[in-house]
C-alpha positions in Angstrom: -43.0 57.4 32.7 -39.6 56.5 34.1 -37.7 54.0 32.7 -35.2 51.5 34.7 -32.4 50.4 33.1 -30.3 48.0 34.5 -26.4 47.5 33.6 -25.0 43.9 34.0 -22.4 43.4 35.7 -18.8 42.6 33.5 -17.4 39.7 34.4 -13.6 40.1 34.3 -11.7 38.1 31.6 -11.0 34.7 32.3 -7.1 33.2 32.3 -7.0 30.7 29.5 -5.7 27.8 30.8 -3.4 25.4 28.7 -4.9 21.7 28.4 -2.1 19.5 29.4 -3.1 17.2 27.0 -1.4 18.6 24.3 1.6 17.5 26.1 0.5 13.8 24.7 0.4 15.1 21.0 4.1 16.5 21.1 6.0 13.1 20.8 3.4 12.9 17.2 4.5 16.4 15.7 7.9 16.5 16.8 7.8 12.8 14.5 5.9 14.2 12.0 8.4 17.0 11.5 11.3 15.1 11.4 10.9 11.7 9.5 7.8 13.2 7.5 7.9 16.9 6.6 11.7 17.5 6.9 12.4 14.7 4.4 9.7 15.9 2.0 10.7 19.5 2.1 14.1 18.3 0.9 12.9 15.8 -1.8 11.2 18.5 -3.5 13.5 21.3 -3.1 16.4 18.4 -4.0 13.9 17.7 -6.7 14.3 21.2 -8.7 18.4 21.9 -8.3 20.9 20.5 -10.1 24.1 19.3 -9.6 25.2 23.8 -8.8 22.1 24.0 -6.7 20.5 26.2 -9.5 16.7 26.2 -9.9 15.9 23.7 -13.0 12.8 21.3 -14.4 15.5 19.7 -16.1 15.1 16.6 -13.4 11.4 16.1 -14.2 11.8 16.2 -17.5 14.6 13.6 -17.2 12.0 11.5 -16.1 10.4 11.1 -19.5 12.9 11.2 -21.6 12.8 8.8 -24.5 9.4 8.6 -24.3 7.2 8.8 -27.1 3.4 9.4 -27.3 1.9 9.2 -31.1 -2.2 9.2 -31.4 -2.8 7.2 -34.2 -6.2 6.2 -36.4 -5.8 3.1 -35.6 -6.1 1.7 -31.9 -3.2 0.2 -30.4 -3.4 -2.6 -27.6 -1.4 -2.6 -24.5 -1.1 -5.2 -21.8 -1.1 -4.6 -17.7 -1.1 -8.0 -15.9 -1.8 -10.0 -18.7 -5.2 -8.3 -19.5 -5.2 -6.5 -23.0 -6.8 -3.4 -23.8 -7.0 -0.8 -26.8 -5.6 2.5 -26.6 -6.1 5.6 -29.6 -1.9 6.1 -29.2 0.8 4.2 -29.3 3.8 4.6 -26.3 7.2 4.0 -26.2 8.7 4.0 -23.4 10.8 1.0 -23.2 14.4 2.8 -23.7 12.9 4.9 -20.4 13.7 3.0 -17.4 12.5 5.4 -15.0 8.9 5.0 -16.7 9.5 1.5 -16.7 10.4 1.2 -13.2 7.2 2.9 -12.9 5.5 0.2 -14.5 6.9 -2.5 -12.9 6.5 -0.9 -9.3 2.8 -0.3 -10.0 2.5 -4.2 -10.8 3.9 -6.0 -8.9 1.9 -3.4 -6.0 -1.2 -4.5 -7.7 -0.6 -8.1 -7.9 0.5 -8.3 -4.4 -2.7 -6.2 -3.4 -5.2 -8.6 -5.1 -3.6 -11.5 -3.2 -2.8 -10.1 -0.2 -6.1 -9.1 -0.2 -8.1 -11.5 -1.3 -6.2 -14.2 1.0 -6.5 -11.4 3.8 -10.6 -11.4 3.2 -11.2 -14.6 3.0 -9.1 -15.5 6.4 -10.5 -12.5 8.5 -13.9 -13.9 7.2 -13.5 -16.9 8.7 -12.2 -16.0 12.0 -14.8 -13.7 12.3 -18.3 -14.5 10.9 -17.3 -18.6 10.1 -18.1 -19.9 13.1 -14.5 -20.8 14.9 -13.3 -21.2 17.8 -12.3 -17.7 19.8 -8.8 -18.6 20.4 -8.6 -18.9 16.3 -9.0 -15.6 16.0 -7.0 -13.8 18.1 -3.9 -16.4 17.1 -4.7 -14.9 14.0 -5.0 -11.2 14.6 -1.5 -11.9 17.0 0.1 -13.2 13.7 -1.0 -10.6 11.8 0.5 -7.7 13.9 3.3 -9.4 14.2 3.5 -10.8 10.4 2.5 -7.3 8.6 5.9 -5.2 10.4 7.9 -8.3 9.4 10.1 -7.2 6.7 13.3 -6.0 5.0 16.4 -8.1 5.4 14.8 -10.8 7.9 12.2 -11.5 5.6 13.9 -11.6 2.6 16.3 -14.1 4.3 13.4 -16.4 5.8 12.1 -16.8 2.3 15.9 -17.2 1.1 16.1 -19.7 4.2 12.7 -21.6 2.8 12.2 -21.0 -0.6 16.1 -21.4 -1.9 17.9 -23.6 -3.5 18.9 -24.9 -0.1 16.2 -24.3 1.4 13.6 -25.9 4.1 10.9 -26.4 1.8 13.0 -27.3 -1.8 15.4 -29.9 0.0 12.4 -31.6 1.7 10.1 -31.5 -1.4 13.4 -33.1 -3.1 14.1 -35.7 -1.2 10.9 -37.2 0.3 8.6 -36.2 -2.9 10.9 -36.6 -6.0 10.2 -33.1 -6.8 12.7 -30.3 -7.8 10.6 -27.0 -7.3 13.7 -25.0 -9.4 13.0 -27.8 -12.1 9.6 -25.6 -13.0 11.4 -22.5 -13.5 10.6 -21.1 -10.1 13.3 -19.1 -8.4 12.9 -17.3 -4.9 15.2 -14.1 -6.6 13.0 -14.2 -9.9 9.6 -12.0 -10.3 7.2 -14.6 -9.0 9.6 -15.1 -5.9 9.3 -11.6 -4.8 5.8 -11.0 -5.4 5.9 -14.4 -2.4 7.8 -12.4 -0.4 5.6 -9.2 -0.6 2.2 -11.4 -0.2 3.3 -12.5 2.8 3.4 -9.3 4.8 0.2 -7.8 3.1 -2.4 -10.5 3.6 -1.8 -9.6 7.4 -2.4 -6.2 7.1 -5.4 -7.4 5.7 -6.7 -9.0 7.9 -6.1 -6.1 10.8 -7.4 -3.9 8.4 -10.7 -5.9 7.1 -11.7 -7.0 10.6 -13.2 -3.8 12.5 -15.4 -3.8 8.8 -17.0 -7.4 9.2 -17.2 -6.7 13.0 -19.9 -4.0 12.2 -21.7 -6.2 10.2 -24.7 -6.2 12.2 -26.4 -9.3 13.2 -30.1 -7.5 12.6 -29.4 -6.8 9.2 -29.2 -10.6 8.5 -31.8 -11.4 10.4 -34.1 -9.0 8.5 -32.9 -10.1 5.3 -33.6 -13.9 6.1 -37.4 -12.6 7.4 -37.6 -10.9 4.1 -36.9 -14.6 2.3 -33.6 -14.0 1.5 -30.7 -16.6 1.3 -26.9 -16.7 2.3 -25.9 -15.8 -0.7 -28.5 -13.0 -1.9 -27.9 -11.2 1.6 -23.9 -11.4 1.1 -24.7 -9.6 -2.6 -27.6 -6.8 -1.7 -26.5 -6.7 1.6 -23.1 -7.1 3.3 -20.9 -7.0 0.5 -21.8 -3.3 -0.7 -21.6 -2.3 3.0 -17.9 -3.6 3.5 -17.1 -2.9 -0.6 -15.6 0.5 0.3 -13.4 -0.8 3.3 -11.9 -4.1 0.7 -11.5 -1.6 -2.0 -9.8 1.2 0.5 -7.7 -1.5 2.5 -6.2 -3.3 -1.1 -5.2 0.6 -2.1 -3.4 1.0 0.9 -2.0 -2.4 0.0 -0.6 -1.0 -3.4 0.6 1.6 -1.4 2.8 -0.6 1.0 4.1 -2.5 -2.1 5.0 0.6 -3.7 6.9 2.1 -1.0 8.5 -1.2 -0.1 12.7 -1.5 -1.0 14.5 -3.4 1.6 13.0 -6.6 1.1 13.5 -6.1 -2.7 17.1 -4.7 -2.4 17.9 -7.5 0.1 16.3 -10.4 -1.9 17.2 -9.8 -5.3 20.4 -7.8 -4.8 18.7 -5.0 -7.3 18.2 -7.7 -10.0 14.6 -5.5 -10.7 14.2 -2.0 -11.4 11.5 -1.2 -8.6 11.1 2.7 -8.5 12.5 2.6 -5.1 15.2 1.2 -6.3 16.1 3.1 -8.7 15.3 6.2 -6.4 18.7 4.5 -4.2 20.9 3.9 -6.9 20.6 7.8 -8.0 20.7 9.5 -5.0 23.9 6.8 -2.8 25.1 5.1 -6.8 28.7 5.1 -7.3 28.6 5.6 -11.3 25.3 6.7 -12.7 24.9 9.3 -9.4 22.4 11.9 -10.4 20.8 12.9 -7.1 18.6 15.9 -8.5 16.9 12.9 -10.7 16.4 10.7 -7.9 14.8 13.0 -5.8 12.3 13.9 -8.8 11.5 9.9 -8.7 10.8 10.3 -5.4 8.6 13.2 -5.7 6.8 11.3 -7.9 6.1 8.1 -5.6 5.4 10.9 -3.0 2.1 11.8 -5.2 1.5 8.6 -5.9 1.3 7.4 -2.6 -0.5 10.6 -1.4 -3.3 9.8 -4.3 -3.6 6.5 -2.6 -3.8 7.3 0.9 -6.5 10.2 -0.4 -8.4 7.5 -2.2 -8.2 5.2 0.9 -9.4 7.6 3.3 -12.5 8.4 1.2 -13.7 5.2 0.9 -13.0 4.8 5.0 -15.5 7.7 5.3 -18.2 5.9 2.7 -17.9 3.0 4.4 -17.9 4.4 8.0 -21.4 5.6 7.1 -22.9 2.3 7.6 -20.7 0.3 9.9 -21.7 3.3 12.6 -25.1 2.9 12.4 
């Protein structure tokens, strides 16, 4: 018997062509590089040197210093936003202003991220599924990508502007309704005044944030829901509200991280009145007297985490929620 073989022909190797698209993507790494790595990369090796440019811990472990931790048998209560809670140990931390600039950084990020978001919701909800006019909602969503890059020294002096002494709003609630707004304690530089300030530029991020989310609330699902005897407010809680729950939880993180990061508007409004972390973080690494640069980059290496926690967070709850909204 004779066997045939036959031999395929080899095709030569192709040339590899280069996509020009990646030509588009440059502009984003060349960016990336210089206002996101670089900077990192010299946080965290600024982070571990001291004042020689010798390897130490010493400015991480400057960041706790004065604190105390002590587990004791009986529970201990602490406070965050007005809400107490027991704890098995008892802290101290109050002679640490670092840790307490923490603290305060972390409220007043929370605070603003409940009522930026709430506020945010509730609007987007009814430009979207209340039954408005069209043009309401794209004056909105034209506001809000105007409103949520609106900050820093412009804002703080609008609010300054409105919410002052002399301001808009406190001269013509004096004179034409008898009412002194700084007689009820209220002050645009004081805590409340700043946690204003930041609302106003996270509720629009809210909203441009929130919006794609009730978009892909599809009309079927309350349809079948209403066939299945359900009402308004039963399809909102089995129904719509778990769907878009991951998107309002992720969109108020990224909220807290916004607040977090913020420090021109808080430099600008209350002339460093409040020890914000980013704050802080300034007055260590450009001070005049208390100067400890190695310090401040630590502070920032530690907002860099949190803030990379949050975004990590965020991004999860995207993808749970993405699940859905795609079908």
């Amino acid at each position: 018997m004779q066997t045939t073989q036959t031999l395929s022909a080899v095709s030569p190797p192709r040339a590899r062509n280069i996509s020009f698209a990646w030509l588009g993507v440059v502009p984003f790494f060349i960016f990336a590089i210089l206002f996101l790595i670089l900077p990192s990369a010299t946080l965290l090796i600024g982070s571990v040197q001291d004042r020689q440019g010798n390897l130490t811990l010493g400015n991480f472990a400057g960041m706790f210093q004065g604190v105390t931790l002590k587990f004791v048998a009986a529970p201990s209560e602490a406070s965050l936003l007005g809400v107490t809670f027991p704890l098995p140990f008892t802290v101290d931390f109050q002679s640490n202003s670092i840790v307490s600039a923490y603290i305060l950084s972390m409220q007043v990020g929370i605070i603003t991220a409940l009522t930026g978001g709430i506020f945010g919701f509730l609007l987007a909800y009814a430009a979207v599924l209340g039954g408005l006019p069209k043009f309401v909602r794209s004056a909105l969503l034209t506001f809000s990508g105007v409103a949520s890059y609106f900050s820093g020294v412009p804002l703080a002096f609008a609010f300054v502007a409105t919410l002052g002494r002399l301001g808009f709003i406190t001269v013509l609630l004096r004179n034409y309704f008898d009412f002194d707004l700084y007689m009820t304690g209220f002050s645009v530089i004081s805590l409340l005044g700043l946690i204003l300030t930041y609302t106003y530029f996270q509720f629009p991020l809210m909203v441009l944030v929130i919006t794609p989310a009730l978009d892909g609330l599809k009309r079927e699902w309350r349809e079948a829901s209403e066939n299945l005897g359900a009402s308004g407010a039963e399809y909102w809680r089995y129904v719509a509200f778990p769907i878009i729950l991951p998107s309002l939880l992720g969109t108020m993180i990224l909220l807290f991280g916004n607040s977090f990061g913020a420090v021109a508007t808080a430099y600008a409004l209350t002339g460093g009145n409040f020890q914000l972390a980013t704050i802080l973080i300034f007055r260590q690494i450009r001070g005049e007297v208390l100067q400890d640069p190695g310090l401040g980059y630590a502070v920032a290496v530690g907002m860099i985490i949190v803030m990379a926690l949050s975004l990590a967070l965020y991004y999860w709850l995207q993808r749970r929620s993405e699940r859905w909204l795609r079908r």
